[in-house]
N, C-alpha and C positions, 0 to 999 in steps of 0.2 A: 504494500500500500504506500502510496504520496501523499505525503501530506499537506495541501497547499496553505500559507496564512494568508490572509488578506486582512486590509488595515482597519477595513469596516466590514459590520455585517453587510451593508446592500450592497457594498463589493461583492463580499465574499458568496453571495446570492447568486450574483449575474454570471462572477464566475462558478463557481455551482452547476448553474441552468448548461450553461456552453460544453462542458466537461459530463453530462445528464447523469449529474451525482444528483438524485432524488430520494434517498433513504434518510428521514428525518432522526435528529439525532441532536441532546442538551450542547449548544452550541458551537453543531457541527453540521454540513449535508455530506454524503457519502454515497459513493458509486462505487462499480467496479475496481476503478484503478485507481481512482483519487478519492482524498475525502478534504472537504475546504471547511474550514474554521478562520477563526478573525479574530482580531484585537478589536477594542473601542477606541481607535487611538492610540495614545501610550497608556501601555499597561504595567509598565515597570517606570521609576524615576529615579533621580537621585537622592539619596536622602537631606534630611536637613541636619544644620550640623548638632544640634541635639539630641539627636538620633546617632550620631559619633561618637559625642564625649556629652556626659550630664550636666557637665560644667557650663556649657556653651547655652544651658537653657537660661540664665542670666546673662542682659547683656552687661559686656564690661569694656571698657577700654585695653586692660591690662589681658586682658583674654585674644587679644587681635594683634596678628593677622590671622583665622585661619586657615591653614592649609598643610590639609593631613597628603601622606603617601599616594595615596587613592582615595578616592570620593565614592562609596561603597555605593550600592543601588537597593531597590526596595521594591516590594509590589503594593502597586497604590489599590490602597482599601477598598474603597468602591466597585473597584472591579476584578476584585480580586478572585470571586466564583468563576471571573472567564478566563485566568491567568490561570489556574489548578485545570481549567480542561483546557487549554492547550500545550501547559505543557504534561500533562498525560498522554495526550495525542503523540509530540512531538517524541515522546521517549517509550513507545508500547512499542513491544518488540516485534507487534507487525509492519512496523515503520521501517519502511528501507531508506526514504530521504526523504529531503523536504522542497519546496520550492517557497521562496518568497516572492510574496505579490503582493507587499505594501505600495504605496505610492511613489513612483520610479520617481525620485528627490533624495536628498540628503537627509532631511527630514525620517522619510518611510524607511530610508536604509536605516540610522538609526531605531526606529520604533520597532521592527524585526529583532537588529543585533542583539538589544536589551534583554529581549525576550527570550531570546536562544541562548545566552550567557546565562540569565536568571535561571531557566531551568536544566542549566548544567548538560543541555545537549550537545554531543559529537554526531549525530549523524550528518551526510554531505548535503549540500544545501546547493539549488541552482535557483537564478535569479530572473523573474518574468520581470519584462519593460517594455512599457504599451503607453501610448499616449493618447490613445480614445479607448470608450469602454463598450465598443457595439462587438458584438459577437464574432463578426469576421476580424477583427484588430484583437482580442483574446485569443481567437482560435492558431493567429500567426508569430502570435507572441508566443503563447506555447509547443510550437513550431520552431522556433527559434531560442528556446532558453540558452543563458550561459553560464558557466560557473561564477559561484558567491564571490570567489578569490575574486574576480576580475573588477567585485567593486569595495575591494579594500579598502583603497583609498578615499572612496567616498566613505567610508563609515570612518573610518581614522578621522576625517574632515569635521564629520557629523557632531561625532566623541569628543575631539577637543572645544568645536562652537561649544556645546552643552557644557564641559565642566570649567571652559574659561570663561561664561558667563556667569557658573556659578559663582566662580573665585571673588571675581571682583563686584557681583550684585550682593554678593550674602555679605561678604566684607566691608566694601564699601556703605555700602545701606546702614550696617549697622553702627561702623564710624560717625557718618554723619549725621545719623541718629544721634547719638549720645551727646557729640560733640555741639550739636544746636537745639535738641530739646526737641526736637517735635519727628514723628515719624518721616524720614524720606527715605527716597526710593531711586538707586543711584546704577546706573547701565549703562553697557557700552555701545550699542545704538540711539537706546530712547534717550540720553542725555543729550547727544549729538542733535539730536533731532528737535529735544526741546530748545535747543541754543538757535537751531533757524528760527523758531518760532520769537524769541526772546528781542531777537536781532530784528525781527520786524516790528514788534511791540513797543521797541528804543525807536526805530525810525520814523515810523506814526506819534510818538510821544514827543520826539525833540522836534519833529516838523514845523516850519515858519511858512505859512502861507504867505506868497507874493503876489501884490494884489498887479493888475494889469488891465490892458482894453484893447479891442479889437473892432474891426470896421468891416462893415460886407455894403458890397454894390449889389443893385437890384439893375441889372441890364433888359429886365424883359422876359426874355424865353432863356436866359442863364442869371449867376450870381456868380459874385468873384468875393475875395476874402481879402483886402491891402496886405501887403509886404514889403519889406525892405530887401529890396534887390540887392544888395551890399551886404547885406547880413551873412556872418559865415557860418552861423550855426540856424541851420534851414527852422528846427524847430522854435523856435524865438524868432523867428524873423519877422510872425503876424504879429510879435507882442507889441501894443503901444503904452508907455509907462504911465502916461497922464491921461486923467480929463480931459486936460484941455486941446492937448493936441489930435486926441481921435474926435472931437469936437469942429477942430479946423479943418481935419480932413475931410470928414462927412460936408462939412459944408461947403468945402470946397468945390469939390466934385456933383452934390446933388443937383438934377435937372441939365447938366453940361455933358456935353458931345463924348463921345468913348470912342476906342479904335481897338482892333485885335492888334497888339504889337508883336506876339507870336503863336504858334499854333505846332505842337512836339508831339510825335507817337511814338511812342516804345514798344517795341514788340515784345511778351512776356509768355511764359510757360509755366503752370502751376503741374506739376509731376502729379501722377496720382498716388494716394498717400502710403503708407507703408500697413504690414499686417500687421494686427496688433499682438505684443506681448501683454503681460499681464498688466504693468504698469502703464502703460499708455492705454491698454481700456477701462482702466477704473479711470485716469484723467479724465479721459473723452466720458464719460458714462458721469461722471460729477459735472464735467462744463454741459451736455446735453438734458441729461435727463434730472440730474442734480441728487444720484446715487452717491452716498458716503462708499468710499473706497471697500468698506468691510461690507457694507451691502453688496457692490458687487462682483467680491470674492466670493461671497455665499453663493448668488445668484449663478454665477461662471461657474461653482462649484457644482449645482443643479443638474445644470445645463450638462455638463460632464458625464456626471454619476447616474442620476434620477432618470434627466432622457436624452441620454447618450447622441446629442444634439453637437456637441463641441467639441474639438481635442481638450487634453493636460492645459489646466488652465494656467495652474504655477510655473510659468515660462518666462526666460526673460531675453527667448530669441523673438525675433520679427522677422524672420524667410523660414526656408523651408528647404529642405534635402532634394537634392536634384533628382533622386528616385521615385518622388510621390509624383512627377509630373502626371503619371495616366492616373492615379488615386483622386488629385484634383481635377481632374477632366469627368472623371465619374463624378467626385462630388457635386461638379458645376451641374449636370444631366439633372441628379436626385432632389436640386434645393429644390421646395415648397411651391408651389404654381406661380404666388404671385411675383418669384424673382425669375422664373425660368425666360422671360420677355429680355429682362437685361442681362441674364447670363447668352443666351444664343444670339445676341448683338454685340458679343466681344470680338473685335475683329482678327479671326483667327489666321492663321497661316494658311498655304496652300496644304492641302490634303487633312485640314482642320485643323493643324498643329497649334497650339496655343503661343504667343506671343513671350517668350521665355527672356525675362527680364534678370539680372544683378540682384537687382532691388527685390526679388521675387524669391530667388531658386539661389543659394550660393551657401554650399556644403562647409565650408570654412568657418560661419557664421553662427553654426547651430552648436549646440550645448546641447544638456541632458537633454532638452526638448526642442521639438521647433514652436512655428509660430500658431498663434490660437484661430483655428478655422472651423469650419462646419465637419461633420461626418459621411460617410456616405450614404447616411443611413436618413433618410427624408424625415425631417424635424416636426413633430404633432403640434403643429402652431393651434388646432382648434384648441388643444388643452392644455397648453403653455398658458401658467400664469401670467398677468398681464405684464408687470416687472421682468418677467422671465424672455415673455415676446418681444418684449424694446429690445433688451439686451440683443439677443440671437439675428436682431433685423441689422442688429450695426455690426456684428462680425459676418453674419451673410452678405450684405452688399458694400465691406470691406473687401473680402474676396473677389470677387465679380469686380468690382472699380480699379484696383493692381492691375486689369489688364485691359484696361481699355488707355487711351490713346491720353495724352496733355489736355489738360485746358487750356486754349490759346485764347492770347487777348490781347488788343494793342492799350496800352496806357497813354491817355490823354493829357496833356498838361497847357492849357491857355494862358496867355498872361493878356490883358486889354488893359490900357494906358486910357489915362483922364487926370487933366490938370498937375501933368508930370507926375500922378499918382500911378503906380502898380498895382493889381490886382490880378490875385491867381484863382482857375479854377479846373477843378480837375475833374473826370469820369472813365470810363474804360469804355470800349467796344469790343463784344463779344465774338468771336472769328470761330471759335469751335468750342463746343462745351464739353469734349471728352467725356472725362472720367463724373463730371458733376451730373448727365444725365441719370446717372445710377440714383443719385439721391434727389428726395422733393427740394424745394428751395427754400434753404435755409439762412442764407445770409442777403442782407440787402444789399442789390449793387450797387455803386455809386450813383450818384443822379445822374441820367444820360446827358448828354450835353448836343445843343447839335450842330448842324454840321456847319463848321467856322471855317473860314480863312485869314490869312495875314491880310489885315488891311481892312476887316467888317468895318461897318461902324454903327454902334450904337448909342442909346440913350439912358443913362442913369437918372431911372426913376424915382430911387428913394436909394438913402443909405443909411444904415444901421448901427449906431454905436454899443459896442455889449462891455459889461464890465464882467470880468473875469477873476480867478485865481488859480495861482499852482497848486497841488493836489498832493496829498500826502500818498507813499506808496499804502497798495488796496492791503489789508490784510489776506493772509492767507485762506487758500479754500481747502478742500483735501487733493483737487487738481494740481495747485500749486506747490502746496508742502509734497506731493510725492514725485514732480518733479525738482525739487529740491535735492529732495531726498538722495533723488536718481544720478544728480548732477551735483552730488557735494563733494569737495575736495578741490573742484577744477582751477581753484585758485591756490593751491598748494606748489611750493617751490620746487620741493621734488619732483622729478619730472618722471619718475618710475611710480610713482604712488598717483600723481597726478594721471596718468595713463590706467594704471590700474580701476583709481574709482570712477571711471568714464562707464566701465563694467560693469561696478557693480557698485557704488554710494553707498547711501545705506540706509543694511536691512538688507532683504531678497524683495524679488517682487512677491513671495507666499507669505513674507512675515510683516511688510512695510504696514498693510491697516491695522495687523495687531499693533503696532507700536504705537500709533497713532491711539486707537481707540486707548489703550494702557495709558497714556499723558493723560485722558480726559477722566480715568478713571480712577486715577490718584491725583488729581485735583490739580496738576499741573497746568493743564489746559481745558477751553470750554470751548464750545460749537454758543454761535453767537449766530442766530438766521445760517447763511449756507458757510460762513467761515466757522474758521478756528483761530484763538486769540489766545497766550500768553498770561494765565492770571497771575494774580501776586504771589503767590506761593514757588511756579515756576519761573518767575522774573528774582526771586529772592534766593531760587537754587541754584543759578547761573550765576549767578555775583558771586558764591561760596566757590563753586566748582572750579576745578584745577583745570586749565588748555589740555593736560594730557587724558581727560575723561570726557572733555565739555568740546576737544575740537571733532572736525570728521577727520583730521588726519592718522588717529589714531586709530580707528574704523578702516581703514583705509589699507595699514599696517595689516588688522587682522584679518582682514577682507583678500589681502595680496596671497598669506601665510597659507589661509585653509584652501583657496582655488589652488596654491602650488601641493599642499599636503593630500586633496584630492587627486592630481596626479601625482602620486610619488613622488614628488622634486623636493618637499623640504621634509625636514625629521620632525617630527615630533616632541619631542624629547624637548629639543632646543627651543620650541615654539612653547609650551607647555613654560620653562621655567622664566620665557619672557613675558608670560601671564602673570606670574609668581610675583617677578620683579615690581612690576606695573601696579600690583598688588597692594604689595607691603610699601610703596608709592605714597599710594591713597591714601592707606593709614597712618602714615607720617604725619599727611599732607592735614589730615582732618583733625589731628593731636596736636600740632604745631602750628595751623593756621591763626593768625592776629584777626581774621575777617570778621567782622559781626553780620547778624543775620535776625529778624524776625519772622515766625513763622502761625499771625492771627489764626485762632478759630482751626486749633488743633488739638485733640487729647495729647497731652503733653509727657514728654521722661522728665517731669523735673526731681531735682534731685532731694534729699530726706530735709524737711524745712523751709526748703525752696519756694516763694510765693508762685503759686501756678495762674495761667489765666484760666479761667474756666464760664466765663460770659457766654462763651456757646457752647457751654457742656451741658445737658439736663440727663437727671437720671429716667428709665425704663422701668416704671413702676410694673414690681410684680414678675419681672422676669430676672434670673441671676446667671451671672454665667457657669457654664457648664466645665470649664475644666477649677473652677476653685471655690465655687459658689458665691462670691463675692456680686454687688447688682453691676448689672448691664447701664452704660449709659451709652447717650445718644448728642452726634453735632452736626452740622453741614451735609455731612459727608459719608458715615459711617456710624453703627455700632459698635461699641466695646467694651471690653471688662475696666470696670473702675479701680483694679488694683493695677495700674501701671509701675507704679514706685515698686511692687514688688517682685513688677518680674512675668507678671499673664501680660497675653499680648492679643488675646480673642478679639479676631475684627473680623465683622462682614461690613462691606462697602453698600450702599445701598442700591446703587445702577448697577451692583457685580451682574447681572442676570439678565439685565435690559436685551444685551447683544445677541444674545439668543430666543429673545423674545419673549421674555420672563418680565414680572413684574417687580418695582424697583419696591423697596423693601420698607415697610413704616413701621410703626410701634404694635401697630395688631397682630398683623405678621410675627414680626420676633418673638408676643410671647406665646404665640401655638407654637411654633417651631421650637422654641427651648422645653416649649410641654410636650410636644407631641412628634418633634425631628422631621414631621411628613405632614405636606398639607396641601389639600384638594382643591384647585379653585377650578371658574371656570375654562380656564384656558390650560391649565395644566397642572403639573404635581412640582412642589419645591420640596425637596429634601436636605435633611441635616444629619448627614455623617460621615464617619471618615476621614474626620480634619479637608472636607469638601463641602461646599453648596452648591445645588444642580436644581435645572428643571428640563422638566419632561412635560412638553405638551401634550395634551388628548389626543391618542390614539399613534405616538408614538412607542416606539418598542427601547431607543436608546434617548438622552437628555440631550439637548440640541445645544446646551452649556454649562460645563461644570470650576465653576472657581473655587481655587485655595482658599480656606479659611486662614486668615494669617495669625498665626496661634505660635504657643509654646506650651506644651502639657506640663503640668505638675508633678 
């Protein structure tokens, strides 16, 4: 017998169905030759360091840095009845091998390894990697297995991300905890990440608006805009500094004679645009539809999994392997009716050959995965959620526009002369609309202009003085913090690091909206309408935070280390003790810093005597906490135990649940939950155990999200 894992049950299902293992079995399907079982995700983690040593359940200064031999691992509680049946499976001696079929990522490699080390298996293991999930792309993936060896070095990659986050979150976090009184939460992406956000929060805050005025001619059947022909910086050229002088001009010119004094076309090409990775569709999908980036991760996740409508969403290529040329030729035949009108007007090659673009097909380009497109497999738009349908319409008629021909258009530029005044105006004329017939019309075009010569002459009807100012840059949305993200570093001296984060910035494109949602839900950052803004807590943690935790160049560093450690080109060993170093760094850095820091409207570590704030602390009448019985209190932000000075650390966050759809968390809530660990509403079940909080919607079989409880046991 084979044993296949998969990462999820409705994986492990579909593959199941394809393999017609139909013998039902306590979280397993079983056929002839195979039998498939699944993780919930990670089923194994690393411990916490209290779970190491007893000592480390107080925090202390004098206790830090730690950093034991090895970071021991553990089976996390919750799901621990499915970690005892697989690895019973994985070690029954009708086992001859195994196959893994978590999610081809670094990510799934690791959530496999763990599981196979945790239950002390040696049998041999071959590795399925598939990047759609429709039955024909399984059936050729297992077709194709190859040995586990060959993704060592992703797992090696996987192992060091996970325990050199740990080193420096658990470490750090608890430094500078101690060291400022109030819980924070210190990482080596989402710090980085919060310093973009911080950096635009200074620039909006120090901004000096400058006031100015501007002048427009009314010619008739066109308008012009005044400018200074002399001006070298084009965009200041309309500015006029006074009153009084757009005053003089307007009057100048109103009701007197106008001439065209030139008339410029520029011939232009807008390329059609590239396919999307992961990251550039949650962009496009916040600027269009106005999807939070973690929304449409889920959503792409769906589309994947659920109706095997998409490839591997967690991509961070945009082309495609030059072998799937006929696979896309099929997929273009299968898309949905109403795109088949714009797929069979690509204008294909003689003998129908498809238009094979750089920009399309370029083997060099791809990584684990390629770029995210449709299936072959015709997409159930009737029963595609409506969120579900936006999305799948904009990577289907992505597809389809890659092969269609330039947008041309000649660019316009007039200048018409009055009373030695200049006035420009501009428009474009449309010569081919390519690639844009694929989509409705979305953008306005310029106002058309018509048709002018050198030397018209016209009459200025009216002229318009507008008073104006410069504008502070816009705060961020999720569109622009993930290209931030995507592009951080680019201003880095080094020029090997500066090349590296072009790659890869930071984050991945699978983890970049957790990181984001993690800022708003430790109170770093807030969603303000469609932005994200900076609060005082994370503008007060950036002030503290060291360049070697708070820049991307550091990111950058780890980012270069694990892409070369997943191809076998750097050691580990060496990588692992420059985590170490970076480490005991921090903790220096948060013992010996002179910086001061306030951190309002926080349950606070103050120390034995210490005058604490506590204006927004109220106690949780009637409810106590569960690891020391001591009462529960309540602030902004969170639940927790009122014994902080002693050392309990019990917090649930009150949005911990939102993201899965869960309800955010009030006073009624917490005290069933402390009564009763499990509770029925009508949208789903919230549960309380296992040092975890989870909900399970109605009429699902797994929690669509489970958050750590941030604890220390007694």
């Amino acid at each position: 017998m084979i044993v296949v894992v998969a990462e999820k049950p409705s994986v492990g299902r579909d593959i199941a169905r394809v393999l017609q293992c139909r013998e039902r079995g306590e979280g397993f399907l079983k056929g002839e030759k195979y039998l498939v079982t699944w993780a919930v995700g990670h089923l194994v983690t690393l411990c916490e360091p209290d779970e190491i040593d007893e000592k480390y359940k107080k925090w202390r200064m004098e206790d830090l840095p730690i950093l034991p031999d090895s970071i021991p691992t553990k089976v996390i509680g919750k799901t621990k009845s499915q970690f005892s049946i697989v690895k019973k499976l994985m070690n029954d001696q009708a086992t001859e091998s195994l196959i893994c079929a978590t999610d081809a990522g670094r990510e799934g490699e690791l959530i496999f390894r763990l599981i196979y080390e945790q239950a002390k298996c040696k049998k041999p293991v071959q590795r399925l990697w598939i990047s759609s999930m429709t039955d024909e792309a399984i059936k050729e993936g297992f077709a194709t297995l190859k040995p586990a060896s060959e993704y060592e070095g992703l797992y090696q990659s996987a192992q060091c991300r996970s325990q050199a986050d740990w080193l420096v979150g658990m470490n750090a976090s608890r430094a500078f905890t101690l060291r400022f009184d109030a819980l924070l939460s210190i990482g080596r992406v989402q710090t980085p990440t919060l310093a973009i956000l911080v950096k635009r929060w200074h620039e909006i805050a120090d901004f000096k608006p400058e006031e100015y005025f501007t002048v427009t001619a009314d010619f008739g059947d066109y308008t012009g805009q005044w400018f200074d022909e002399t001006a070298e910086d084009e965009k200041k050229a309309a500015r006029i500094q006074t009153r009084e002088q757009a005053d003089e001009i307007a009057k100048a010119v109103k009701g007197k004679a106008a001439r065209v004094k030139s008339v410029a076309a520029e011939e232009k090409k807008e390329l059609p645009p590239q396919l999307y990775d992961l990251t550039s569709l949650q962009r496009e999908a916040n600027r269009k539809l106005g999807f939070t980036a973690d929304k449409t991760l889920k959503i792409a996740q769906d589309l994947y999994e659920k109706w095997k409508a998409i490839t591997y969403p967690r991509t961070d290529s945009r082309y495609l392997p030059m072998d799937m040329i006929p696979r896309v030729k099929q997929t273009l035949q299968k898309l949905p009716g109403e795109y088949r009108p714009f797929a069979e007007n690509i204008p294909c090659k003689e003998g129908g050959k498809l238009p094979i673009s750089r920009r399309v097909f370029d083997n060099a380009k791809i990584s684990d995965h390629h770029a995210i497109i449709p299936t072959p497999q015709t997409a159930p738009l009737d029963k595609l959620p409506p969120d579900d349908g936006k999305l799948f319409d904009m990577i289907a008629r992505r597809l389809i526009a890659v092969f269609y021909p330039a947008h041309e258009y000649d660019a316009i530029k007039v200048v018409t002369a009055c009373q030695g005044h200049a006035f420009k105006s501009t428009g474009r004329v449309v010569k081919a609309n390519g690639w844009k017939d694929v989509y409705p019309a979305e953008e306005k075009e310029p106002d058309a202009l018509p048709p002018l010569r050198e030397g018209d002459g016209r009459t200025v009807g009216k002229a318009t003085v507008k008073k104006e100012s410069t504008k502070p840059p816009a705060p961020h949305t999720d569109a622009s913090l993930l290209y931030a993200m995507e592009n951080a570093g680019k201003e880095l001296e080094d020029e090997k690091l500066r090349e590296q984060m072009k790659g890869s910035g930071l984050g991945t494109p699978a983890t970049r909206a957790a990181i984001i949602e993690r800022l708003i839900q430790v109170g770093y950052a807030a969603r303000k309408g469609k932005t994200i803004q900076a609060t005082e807590k994370g503008v007060s943690l950036i002030a503290i935070a060291p360049e070697e935790i708070a820049s991307p160049e550091t990111t950058g560093k780890w980012e270069l280390a694990l892409d070369e450690i997943a191809k076998n080109q750097r050691d580990t060993q060496r990588f692992m003790q420059g985590i170490r170093n970076l480490t005991t760094f921090l903790i220096s850095y948060a013992r010996d810093t002179k910086t001061e820091a306030s951190f309002p409207e926080e349950m606070r570590r103050g120390k034995a005597g210490a005058k604490r704030k506590t204006s927004a602390v109220k106690a949780v009448e009637g409810a106590q906490c569960p690891l020391c019985g001591k009462p529960l209190q309540e602030n902004a932000k969170a639940f927790g135990c009122s014994a902080w000075r002693e050392g309990c650390r019990f917090t649930l966050w009150k949005d911990g649940l939102r993201r899965g759809g869960g309800p955010a968390l009030n006073e009624k809530l917490i005290r069933l939950l402390m009564d009763q660990k499990e509770v029925k509403g009508s949208t789903g079940v919230v549960a309380l155990r296992d040092g975890q909080i989870s909900f399970t919607p109605n009429g699902a079989e797994t929690p669509s999200i489970v958050q750590p409880i941030i604890y220390q046991k007694k």
